[in-house]
C-alpha positions in Angstrom: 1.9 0.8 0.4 -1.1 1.7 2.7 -1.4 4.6 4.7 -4.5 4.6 7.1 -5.7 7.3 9.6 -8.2 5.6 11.8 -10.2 2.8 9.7 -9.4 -1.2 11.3 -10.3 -4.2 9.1 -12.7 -6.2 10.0 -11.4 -9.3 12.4 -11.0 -12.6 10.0 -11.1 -16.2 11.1 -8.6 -18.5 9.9 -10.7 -19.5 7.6 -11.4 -16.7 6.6 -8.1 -15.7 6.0 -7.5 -19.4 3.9 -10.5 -18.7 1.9 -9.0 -14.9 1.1 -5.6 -16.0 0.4 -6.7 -18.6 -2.1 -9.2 -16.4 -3.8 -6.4 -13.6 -4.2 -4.2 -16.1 -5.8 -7.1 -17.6 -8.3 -7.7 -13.8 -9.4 -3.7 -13.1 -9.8 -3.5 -15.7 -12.1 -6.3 -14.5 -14.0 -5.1 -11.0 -14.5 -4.7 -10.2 -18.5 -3.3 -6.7 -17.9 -1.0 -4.6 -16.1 -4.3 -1.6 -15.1 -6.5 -4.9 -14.1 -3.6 -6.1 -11.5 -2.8 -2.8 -10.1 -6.2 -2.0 -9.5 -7.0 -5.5 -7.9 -3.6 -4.6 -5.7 -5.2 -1.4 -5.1 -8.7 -2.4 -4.2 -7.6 -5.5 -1.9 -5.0 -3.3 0.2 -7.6 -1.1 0.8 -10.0 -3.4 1.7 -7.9 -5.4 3.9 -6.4 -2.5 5.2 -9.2 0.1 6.5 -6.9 2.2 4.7 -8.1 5.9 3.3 -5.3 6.1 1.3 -3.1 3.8 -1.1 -0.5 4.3 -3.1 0.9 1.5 -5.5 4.3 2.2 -6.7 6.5 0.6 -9.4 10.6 0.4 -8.9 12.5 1.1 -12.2 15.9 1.0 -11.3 16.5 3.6 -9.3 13.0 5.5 -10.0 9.9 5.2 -8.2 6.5 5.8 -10.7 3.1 6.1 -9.7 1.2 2.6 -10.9 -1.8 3.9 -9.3 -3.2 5.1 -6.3 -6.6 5.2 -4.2 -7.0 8.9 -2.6 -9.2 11.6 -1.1 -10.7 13.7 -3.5 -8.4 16.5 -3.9 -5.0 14.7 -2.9 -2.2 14.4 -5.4 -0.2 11.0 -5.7 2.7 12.7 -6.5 2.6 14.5 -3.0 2.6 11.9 -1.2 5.0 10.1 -2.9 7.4 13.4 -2.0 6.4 13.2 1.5 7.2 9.4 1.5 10.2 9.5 0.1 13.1 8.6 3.2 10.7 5.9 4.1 10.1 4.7 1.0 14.3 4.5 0.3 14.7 2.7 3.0 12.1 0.4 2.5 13.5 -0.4 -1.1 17.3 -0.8 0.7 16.0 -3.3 3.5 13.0 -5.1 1.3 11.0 -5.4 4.7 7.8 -4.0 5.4 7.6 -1.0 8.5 5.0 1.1 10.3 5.8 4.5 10.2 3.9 7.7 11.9 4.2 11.3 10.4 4.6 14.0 9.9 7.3 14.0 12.4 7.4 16.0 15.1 3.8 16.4 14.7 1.4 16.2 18.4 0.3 12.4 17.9 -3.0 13.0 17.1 -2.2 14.7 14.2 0.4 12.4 13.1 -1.1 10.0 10.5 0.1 6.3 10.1 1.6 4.7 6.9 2.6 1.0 6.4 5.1 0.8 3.8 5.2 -2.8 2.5 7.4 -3.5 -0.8 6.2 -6.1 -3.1 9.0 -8.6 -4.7 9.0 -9.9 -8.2 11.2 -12.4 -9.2 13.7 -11.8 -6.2 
């Protein structure tokens, strides 16, 4: 999951893209532990992102935990995780990735945007 305020990434070529895409999946294949592949995820939806804030979430049956997370100095994962929660239900329930704006009912400008995007292993 990303959540950005603001920051765009940079524009890619298609080649640019091809080059990425075949980089990320040399370096998965690589990874010898679960910390080094979280913190690639991490790093890589930040960077493709623009994103201030990331959040990467493991599904445990019915339980969300905190794999790791890429914050603002003070924030706390398990905040955001709280104030994610509808969203991230009903991300988990349709397995498609959405762009949501909150807090709701908030003037736009101080709503803040979140892309929600769940990751599927083995189904």
């Amino acid at each position: 999951m990303a959540h950005s305020q603001s920051a765009r990434p940079p524009t890619r070529t298609l080649r640019d893209r091809f080059n990425l895409l075949v980089d990320v999946g040399l370096r998965l294949s690589g990874f010898r532990g679960e910390r080094e592949l979280h913190d690639f995820l991490i790093g890589k939806a930040t960077e493709l992102s623009g994103a201030q804030r990331v959040l990467l979430l493991l599904g445990t049956g019915g339980d969300l935990c905190i794999a790791g997370s890429m914050l603002p100095r003070g924030e706390d994962p398990v905040e955001l995780l709280s104030a994610l929660g509808a969203w991230l239900i009903e991300s988990r329930r349709t397995r498609s990735a959405r762009l949501r704006h909150g807090p709701e009912g908030a003037e736009p400008i101080d709503q803040r945007s979140c892309l929600i995007a769940p990751l599927i292993a083995r189904g």
